[in-house]
NUNUVEX-861960 format. One record per atom (N, C-alpha, C): residue number from 1; residue in three letters; chain; atom name; z, y, x. Coordinates in steps of 0.02 Angstrom, whole numbers. Atoms other than C-alpha are relative to their C-alpha. Last residue first. Layout:
# residues N
NODE  seq  type  mol  atom      c3      c2      c1
NODE  NUM   ALA    A    CA       Z       Y       X
...
# end
This chain:
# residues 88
NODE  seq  type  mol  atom      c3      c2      c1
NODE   88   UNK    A     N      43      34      40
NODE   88   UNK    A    CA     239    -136    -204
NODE   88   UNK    A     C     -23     -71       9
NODE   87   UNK    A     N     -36      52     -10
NODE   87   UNK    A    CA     364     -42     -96
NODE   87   UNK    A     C     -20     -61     -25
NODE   86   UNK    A     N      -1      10     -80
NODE   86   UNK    A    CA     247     115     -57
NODE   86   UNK    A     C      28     -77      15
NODE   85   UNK    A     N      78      15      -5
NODE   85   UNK    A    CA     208     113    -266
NODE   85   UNK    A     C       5     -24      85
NODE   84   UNK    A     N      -7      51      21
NODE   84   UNK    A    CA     419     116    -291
NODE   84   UNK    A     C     -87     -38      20
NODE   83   UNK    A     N     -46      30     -35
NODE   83   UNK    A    CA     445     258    -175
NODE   83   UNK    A     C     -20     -94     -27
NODE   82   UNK    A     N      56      12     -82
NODE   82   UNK    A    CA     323     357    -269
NODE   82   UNK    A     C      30     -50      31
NODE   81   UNK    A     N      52       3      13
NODE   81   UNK    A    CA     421     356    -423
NODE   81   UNK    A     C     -42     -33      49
NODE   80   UNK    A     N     -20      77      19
NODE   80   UNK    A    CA     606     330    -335
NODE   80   UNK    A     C     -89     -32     -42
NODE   79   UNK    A     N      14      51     -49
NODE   79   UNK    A    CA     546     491    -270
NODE   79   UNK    A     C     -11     -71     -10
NODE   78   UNK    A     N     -74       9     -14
NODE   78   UNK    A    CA     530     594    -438
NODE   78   UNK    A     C     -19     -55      74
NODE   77   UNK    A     N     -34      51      34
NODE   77   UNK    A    CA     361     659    -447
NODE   77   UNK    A     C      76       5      31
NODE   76   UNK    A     N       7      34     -44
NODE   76   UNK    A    CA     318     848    -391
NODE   76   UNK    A     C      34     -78     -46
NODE   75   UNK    A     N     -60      29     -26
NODE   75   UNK    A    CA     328     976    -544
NODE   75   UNK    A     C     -19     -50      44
NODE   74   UNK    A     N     -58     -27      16
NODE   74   UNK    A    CA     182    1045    -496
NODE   74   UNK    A     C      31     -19     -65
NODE   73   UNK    A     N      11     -63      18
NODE   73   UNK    A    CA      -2     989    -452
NODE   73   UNK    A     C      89      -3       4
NODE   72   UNK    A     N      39     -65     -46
NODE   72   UNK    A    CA     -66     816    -444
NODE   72   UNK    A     C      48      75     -30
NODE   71   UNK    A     N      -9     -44      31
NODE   71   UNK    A    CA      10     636    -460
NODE   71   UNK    A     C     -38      61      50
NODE   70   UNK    A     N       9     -51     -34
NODE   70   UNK    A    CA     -75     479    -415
NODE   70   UNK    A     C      38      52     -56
NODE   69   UNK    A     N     -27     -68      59
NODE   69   UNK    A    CA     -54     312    -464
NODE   69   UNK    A     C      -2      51      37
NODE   68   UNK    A     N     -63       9      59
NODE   68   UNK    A    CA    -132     144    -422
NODE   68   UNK    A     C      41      42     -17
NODE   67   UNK    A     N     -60     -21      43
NODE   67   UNK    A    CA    -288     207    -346
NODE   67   UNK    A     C      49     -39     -45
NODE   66   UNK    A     N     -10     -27      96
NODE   66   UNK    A    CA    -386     105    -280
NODE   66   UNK    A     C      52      11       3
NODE   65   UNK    A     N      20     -70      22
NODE   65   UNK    A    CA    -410      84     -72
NODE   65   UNK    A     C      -8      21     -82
NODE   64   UNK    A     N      66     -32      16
NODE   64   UNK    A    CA    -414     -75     -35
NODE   64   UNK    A     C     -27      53     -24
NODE   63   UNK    A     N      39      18     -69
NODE   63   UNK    A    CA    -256     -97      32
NODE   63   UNK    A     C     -63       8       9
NODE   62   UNK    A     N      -4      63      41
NODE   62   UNK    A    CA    -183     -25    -166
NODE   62   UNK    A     C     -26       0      96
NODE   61   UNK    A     N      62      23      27
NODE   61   UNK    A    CA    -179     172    -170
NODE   61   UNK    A     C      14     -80      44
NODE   60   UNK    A     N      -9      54     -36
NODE   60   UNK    A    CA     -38     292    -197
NODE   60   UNK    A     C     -55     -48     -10
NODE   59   UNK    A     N      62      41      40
NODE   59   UNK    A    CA    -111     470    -211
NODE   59   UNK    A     C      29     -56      38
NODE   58   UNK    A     N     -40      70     -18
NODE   58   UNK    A    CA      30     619    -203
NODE   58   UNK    A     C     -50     -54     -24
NODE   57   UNK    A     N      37      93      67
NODE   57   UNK    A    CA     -76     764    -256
NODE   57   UNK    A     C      24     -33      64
NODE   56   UNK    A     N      -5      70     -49
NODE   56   UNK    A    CA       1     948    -198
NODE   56   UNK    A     C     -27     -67     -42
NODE   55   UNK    A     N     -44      33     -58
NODE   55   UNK    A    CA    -120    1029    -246
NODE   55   UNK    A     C      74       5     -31
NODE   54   UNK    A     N     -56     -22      20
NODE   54   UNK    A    CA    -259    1010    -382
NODE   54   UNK    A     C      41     -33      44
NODE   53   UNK    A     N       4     -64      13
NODE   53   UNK    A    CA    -435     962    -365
NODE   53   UNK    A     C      48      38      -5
NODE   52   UNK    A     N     -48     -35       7
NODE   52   UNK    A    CA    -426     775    -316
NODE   52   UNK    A     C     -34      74      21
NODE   51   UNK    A     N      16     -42      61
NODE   51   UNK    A    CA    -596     685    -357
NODE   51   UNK    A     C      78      33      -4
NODE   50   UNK    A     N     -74      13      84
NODE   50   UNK    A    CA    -524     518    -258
NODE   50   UNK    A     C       1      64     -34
NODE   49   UNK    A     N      15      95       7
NODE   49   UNK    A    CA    -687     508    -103
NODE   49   UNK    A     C      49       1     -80
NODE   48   UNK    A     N      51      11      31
NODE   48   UNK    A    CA    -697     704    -124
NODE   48   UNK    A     C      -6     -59     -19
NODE   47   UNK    A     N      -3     -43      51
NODE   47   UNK    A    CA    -507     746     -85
NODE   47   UNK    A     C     -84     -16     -20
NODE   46   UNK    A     N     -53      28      32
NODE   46   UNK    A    CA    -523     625      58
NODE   46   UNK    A     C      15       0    -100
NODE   45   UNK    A     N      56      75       7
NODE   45   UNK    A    CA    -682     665     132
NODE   45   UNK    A     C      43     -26     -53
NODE   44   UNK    A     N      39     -17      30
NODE   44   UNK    A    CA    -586     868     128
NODE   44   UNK    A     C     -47     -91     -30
NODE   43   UNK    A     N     -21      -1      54
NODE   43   UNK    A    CA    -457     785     198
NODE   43   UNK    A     C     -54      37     -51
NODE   42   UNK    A     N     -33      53      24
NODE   42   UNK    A    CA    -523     727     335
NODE   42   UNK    A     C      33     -15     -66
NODE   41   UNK    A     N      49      29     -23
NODE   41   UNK    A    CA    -647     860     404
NODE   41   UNK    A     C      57     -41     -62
NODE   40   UNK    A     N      52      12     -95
NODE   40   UNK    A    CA    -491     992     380
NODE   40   UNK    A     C     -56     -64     -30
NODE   39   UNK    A     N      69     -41     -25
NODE   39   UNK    A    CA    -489    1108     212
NODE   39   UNK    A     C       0     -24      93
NODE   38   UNK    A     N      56      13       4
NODE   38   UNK    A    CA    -373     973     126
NODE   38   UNK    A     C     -79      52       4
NODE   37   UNK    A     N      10     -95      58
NODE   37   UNK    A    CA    -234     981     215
NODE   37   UNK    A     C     -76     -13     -12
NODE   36   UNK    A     N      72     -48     -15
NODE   36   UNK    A    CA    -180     786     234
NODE   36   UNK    A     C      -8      64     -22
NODE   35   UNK    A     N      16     -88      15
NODE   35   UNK    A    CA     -24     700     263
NODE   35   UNK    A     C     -54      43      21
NODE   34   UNK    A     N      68     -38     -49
NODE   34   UNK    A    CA     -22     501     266
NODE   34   UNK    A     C     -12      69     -25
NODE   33   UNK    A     N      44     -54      29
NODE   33   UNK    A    CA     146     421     223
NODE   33   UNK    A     C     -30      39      41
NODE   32   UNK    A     N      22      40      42
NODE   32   UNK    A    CA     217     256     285
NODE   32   UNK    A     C     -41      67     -36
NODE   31   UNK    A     N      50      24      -6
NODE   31   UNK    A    CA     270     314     443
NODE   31   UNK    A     C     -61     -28     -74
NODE   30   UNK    A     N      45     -49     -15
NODE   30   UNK    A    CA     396     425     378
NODE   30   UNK    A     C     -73     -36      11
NODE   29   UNK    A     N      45       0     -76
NODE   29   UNK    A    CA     477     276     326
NODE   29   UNK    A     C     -55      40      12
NODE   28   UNK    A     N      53      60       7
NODE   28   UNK    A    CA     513     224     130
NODE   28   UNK    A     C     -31      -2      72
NODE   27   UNK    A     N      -4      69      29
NODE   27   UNK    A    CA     667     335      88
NODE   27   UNK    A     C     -42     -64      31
NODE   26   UNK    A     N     -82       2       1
NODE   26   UNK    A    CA     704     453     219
NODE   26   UNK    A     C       3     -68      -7
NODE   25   UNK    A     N       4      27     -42
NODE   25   UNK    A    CA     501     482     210
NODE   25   UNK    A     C      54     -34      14
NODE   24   UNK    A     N      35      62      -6
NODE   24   UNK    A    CA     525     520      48
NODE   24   UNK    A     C     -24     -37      29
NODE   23   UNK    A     N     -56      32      36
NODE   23   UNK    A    CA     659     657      83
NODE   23   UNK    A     C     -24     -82     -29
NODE   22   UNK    A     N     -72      19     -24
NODE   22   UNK    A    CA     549     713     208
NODE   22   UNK    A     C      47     -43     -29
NODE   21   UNK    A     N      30      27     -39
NODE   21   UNK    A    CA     393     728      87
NODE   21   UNK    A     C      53     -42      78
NODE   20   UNK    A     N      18      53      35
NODE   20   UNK    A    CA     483     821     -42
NODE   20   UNK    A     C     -37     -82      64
NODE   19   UNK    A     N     -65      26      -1
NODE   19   UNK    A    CA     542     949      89
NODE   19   UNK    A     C       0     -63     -46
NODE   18   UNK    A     N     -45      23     -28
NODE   18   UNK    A    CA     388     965     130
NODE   18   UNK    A     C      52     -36       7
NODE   17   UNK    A     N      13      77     -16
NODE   17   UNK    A    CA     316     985     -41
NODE   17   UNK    A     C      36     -30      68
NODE   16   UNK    A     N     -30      53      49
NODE   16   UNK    A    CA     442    1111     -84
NODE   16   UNK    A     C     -18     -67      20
NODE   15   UNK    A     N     -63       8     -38
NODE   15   UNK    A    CA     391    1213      93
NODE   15   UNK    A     C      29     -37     -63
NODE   14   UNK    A     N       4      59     -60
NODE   14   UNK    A    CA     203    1203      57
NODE   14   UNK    A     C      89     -20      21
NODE   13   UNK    A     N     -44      84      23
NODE   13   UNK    A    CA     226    1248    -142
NODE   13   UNK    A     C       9     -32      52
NODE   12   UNK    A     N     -47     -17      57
NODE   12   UNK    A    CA     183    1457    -117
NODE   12   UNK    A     C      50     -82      -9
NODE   11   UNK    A     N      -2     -40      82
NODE   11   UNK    A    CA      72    1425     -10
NODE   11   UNK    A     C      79     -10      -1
NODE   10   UNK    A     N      19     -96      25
NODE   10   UNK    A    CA      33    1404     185
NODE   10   UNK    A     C      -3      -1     -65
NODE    9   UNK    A     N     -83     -49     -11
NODE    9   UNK    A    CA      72    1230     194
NODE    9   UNK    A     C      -4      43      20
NODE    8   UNK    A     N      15     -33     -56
NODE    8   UNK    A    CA     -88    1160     106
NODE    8   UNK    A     C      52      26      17
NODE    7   UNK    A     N     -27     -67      23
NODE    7   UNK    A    CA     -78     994      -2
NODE    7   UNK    A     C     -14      38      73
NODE    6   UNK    A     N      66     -50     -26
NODE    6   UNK    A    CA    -138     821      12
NODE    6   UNK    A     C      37      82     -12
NODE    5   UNK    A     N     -39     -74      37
NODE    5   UNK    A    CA       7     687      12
NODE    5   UNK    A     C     -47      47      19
NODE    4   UNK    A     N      30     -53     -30
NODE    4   UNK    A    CA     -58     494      34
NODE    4   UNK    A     C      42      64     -29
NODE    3   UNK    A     N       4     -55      28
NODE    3   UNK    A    CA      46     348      23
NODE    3   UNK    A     C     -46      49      34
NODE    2   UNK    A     N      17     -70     -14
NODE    2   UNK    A    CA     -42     184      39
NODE    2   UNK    A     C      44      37     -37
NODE    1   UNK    A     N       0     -59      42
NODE    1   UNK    A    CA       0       0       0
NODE    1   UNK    A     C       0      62      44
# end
């Protein structure tokens, strides 16, 4: 299983998501989540390959790459949310 976290930290939400991102690293191993901004090379492929338009987007996705749940935008999920897709 995959986490991904796309967002830009220069706004208004980069220092919530952060701190969201920490605290879910805490949980499940920093290593386990992949942080993309999505105006580099990578995230931009990223954000086109899974039709995300709206930041922050949390995208957990399967070994093969499908989506099994994604959130986008503001309020951020609950950890134990995400936490549970990484543990799958």
């Amino acid at each position: 299983m995959g986490i991904t976290a796309v967002y830009k930290r220069e706004t208004d939400y980069g220092a919530e998501t952060e701190s969201f991102l920490r605290d879910l690293g805490r949980k499940i191993g920093e290593t386990e989540i992949r942080v993309l901004d999505p105006e580099t090379i990578d995230g931009e492929i990223f954000t086109r390959a899974y039709d995300i338009t709206n930041y922050p987007a949390i995208v957990a996705t399967n070994h093969d790459g499908k989506v099994l749940q994604s959130w986008t935008g503001l309020p951020l999920p609950r950890i134990d949310d995400v936490s549970y897709y990484a543990n799958a």
